[in-house]
Kinemage of the C-alpha trace (Angstrom):
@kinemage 1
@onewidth
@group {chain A} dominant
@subgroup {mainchain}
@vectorlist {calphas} color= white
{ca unk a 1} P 146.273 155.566 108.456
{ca unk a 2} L 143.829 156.881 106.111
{ca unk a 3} L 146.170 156.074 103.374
{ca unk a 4} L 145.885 152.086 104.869
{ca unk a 5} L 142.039 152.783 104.547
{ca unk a 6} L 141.912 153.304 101.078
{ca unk a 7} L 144.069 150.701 99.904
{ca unk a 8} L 142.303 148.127 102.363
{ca unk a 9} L 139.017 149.280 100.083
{ca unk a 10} L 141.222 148.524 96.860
{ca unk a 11} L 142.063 145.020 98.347
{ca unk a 12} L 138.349 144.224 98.994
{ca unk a 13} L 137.425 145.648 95.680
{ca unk a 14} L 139.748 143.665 94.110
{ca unk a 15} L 138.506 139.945 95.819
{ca unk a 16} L 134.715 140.636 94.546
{ca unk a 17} L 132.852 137.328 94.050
{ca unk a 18} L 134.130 135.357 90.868
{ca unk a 19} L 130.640 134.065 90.490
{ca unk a 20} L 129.109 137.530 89.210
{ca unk a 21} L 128.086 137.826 85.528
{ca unk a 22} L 129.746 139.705 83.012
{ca unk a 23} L 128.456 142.939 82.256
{ca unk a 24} L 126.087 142.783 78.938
{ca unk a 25} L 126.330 144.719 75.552
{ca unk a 26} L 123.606 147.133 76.934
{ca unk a 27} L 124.983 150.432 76.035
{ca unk a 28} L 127.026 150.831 79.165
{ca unk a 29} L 130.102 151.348 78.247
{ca unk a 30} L 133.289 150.776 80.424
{ca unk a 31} L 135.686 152.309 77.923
{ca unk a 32} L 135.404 155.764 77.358
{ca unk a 33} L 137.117 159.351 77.240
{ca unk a 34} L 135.341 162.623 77.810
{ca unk a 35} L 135.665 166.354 78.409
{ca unk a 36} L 133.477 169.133 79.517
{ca unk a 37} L 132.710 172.296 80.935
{ca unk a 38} L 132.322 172.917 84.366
{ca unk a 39} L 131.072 175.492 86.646
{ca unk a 40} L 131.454 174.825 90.225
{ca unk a 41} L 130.220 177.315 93.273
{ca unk a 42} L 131.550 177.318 96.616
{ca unk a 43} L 130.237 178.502 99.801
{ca unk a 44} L 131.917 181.534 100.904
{ca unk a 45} L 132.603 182.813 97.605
{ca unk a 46} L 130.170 185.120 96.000
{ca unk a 47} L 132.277 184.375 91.983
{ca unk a 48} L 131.436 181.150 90.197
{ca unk a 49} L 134.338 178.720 89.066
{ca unk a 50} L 134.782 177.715 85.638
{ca unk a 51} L 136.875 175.340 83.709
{ca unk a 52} L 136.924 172.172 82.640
{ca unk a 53} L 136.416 168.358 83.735
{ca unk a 54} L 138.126 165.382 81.997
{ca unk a 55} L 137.659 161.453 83.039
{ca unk a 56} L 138.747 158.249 81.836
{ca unk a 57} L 137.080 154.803 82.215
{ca unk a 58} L 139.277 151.728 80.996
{ca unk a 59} L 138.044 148.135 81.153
{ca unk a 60} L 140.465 145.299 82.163
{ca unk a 61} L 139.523 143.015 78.989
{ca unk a 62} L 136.829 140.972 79.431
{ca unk a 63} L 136.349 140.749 82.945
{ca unk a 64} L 133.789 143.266 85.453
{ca unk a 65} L 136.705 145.523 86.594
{ca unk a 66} L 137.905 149.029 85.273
{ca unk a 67} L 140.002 152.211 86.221
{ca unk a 68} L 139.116 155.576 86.690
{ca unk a 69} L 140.412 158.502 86.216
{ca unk a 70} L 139.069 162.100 86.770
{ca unk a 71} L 140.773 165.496 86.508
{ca unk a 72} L 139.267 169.186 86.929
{ca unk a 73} L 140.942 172.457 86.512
{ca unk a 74} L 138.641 175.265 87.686
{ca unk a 75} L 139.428 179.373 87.943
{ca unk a 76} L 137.365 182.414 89.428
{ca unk a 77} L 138.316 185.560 89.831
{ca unk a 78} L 137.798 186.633 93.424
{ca unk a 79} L 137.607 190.667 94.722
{ca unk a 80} L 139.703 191.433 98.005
{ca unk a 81} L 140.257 194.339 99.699
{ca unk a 82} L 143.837 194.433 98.788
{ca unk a 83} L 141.886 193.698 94.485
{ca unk a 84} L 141.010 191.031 92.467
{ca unk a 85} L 142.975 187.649 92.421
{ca unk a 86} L 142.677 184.848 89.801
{ca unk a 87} L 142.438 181.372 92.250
{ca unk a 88} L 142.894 178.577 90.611
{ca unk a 89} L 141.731 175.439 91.872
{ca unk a 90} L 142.628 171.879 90.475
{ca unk a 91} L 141.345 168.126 91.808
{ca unk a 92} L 142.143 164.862 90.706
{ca unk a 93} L 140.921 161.203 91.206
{ca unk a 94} L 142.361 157.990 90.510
{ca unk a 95} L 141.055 154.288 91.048
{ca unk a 96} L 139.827 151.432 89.876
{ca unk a 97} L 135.885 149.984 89.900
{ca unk a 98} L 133.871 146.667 89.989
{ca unk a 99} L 130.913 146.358 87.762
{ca unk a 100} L 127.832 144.248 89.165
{ca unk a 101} L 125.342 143.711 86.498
{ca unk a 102} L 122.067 143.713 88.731
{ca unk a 103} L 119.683 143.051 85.336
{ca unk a 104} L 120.253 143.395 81.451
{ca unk a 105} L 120.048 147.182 81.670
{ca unk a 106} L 120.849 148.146 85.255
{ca unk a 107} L 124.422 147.977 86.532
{ca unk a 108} L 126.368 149.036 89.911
{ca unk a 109} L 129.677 149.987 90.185
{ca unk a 110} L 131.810 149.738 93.121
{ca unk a 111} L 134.612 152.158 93.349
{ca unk a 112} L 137.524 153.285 95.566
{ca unk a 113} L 140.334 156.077 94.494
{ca unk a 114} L 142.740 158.557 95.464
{ca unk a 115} L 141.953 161.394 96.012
{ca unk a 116} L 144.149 164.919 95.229
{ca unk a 117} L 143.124 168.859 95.424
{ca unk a 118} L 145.404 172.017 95.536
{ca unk a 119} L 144.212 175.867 94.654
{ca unk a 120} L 146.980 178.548 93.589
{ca unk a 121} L 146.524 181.919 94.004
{ca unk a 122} L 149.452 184.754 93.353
{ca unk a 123} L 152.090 182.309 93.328
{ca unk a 124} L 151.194 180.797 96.545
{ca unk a 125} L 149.384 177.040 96.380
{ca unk a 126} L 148.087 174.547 99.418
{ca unk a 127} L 147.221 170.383 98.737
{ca unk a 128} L 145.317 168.187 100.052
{ca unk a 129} L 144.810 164.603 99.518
{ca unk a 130} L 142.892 161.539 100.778
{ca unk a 131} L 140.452 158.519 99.255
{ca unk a 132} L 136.680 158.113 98.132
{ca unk a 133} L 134.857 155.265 98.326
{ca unk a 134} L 131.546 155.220 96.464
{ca unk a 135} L 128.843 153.388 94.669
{ca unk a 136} L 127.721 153.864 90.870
{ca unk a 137} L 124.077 153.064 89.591
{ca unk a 138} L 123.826 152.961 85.524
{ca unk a 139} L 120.622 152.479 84.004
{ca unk a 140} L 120.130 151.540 80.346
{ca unk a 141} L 116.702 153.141 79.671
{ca unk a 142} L 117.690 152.408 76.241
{ca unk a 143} L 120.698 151.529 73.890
{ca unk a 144} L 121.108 155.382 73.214
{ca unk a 145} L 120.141 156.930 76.747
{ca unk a 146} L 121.589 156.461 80.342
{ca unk a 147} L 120.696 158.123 83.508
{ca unk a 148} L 123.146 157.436 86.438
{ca unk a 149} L 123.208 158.287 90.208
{ca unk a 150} L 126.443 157.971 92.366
{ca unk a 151} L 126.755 158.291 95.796
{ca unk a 152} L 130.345 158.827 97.821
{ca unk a 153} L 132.534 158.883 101.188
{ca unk a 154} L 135.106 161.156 100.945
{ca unk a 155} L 137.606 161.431 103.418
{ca unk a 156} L 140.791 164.233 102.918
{ca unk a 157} L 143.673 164.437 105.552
{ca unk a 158} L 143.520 168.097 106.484
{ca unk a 159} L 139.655 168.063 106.646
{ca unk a 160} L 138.261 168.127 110.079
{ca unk a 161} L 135.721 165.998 108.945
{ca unk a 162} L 134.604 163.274 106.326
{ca unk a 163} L 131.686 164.275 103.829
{ca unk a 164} L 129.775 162.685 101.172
{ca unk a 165} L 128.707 163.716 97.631
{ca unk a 166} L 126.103 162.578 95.421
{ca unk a 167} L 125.889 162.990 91.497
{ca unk a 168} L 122.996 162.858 89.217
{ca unk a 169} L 123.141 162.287 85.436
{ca unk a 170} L 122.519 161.289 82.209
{ca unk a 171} L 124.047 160.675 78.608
{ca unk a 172} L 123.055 159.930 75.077
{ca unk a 173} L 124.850 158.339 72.302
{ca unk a 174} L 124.546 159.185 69.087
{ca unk a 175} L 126.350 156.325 67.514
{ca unk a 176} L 128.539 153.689 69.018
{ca unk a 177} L 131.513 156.345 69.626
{ca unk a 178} L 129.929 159.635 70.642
{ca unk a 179} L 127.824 160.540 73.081
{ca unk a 180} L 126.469 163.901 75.064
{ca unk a 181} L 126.927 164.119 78.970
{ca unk a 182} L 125.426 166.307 81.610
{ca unk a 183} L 125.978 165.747 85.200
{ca unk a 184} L 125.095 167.732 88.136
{ca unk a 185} L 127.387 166.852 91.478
{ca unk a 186} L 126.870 168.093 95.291
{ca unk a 187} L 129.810 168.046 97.637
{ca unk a 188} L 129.268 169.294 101.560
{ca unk a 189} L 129.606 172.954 100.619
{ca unk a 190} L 130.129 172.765 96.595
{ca unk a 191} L 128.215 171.862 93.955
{ca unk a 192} L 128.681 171.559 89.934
{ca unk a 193} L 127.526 170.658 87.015
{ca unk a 194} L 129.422 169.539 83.551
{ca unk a 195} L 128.391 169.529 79.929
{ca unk a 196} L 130.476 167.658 77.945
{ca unk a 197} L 131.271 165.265 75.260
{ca unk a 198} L 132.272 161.655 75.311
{ca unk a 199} L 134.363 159.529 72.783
{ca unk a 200} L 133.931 155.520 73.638
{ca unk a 201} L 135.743 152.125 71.957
């Protein structure tokens, strides 16, 4: 069922007005690469997570829509009674996205994707998967510097209950190809923040 859900999302994603305006040359770009650092901290775990965080943004030609792609791998080593274990934990999200653009330096993007997460730990591993459903604010404050704000439903199958998440961030190009991220992202009972770098075309 929740599987129908998130490709009923796609669906409407996909029929979004013909009538809206292309998105502008104002420094938000729709076709990038990037890869960062990550720590993430989880409630009921006094150890921190680290890692790393990579994502993909692809633009179908010249038209609003795009894909997305997003991949973490995070590890912490936890103390037990029995001694310390190295538990790895590993999520991945894959969709596609619909850029309004609201004004010359503001856009919103509309996004839906599956959703995957597993952790291993001594050989032994558990999965879970489901969709997310979100919205995307970009602002252009100028050619060089965006700030961004994203808010999301996310809905796994073994969770007893949906949750959102909201992100915060920012990035700043240095030339047409490179820029510097920093995002800071709160899920129910996680949170994390990435520093990274950003490669665009």
């Amino acid at each position: 069922m929740k599987r129908n859900l998130s490709l009923l999302a796609v669906a409407a994603l996909l029929s979004a007005p013909a009538f809206a305006n292309e998105t502008p040359d104002n420094g938000l770009s729709y076709s990038h690469a990037g890869i960062g650092y990550t720590q993430l901290e989880l409630d009921g775990f006094s150890e921190d997570f680290t890692g790393y965080t990579a994502h993909l943004v692809q633009s179908f030609g010249a038209s609003n829509f795009y894909a997305t792609v997003r991949h973490s791998n995070t590890t912490a080593d936890i103390n037990t009674w029995g001694g310390n274990i190295e538990l790895d934990l590993t999520q991945g999200s894959y969709g596609v996205g619909y850029a309004f653009n609201l004004n010359p330096v503001l856009d919103l993007g509309i996004e839906a994707a599956l959703v995957k997460v597993e952790a291993n730990a001594e050989g032994e591993s558990a999965s879970d998967d489901g969709y997310r459903v979100g919205a995307l604010l970009r602002y252009a404050t100028t050619p060089a510097l965006e700030l961004y704000a994203g808010l999301d439903y996310i809905d796994l199958s073994d969770a007893e209950d949906s949750d959102t998440s909201h992100r915060i961030g920012a990035k700043y190009a240095f030339s047409k190809l490179f820029a510097v991220t920093a995002e800071l992202n709160e899920f129910g009972d996680a949170s994390a923040f990435v520093i990274g770098g950003e490669f665009r075309w």
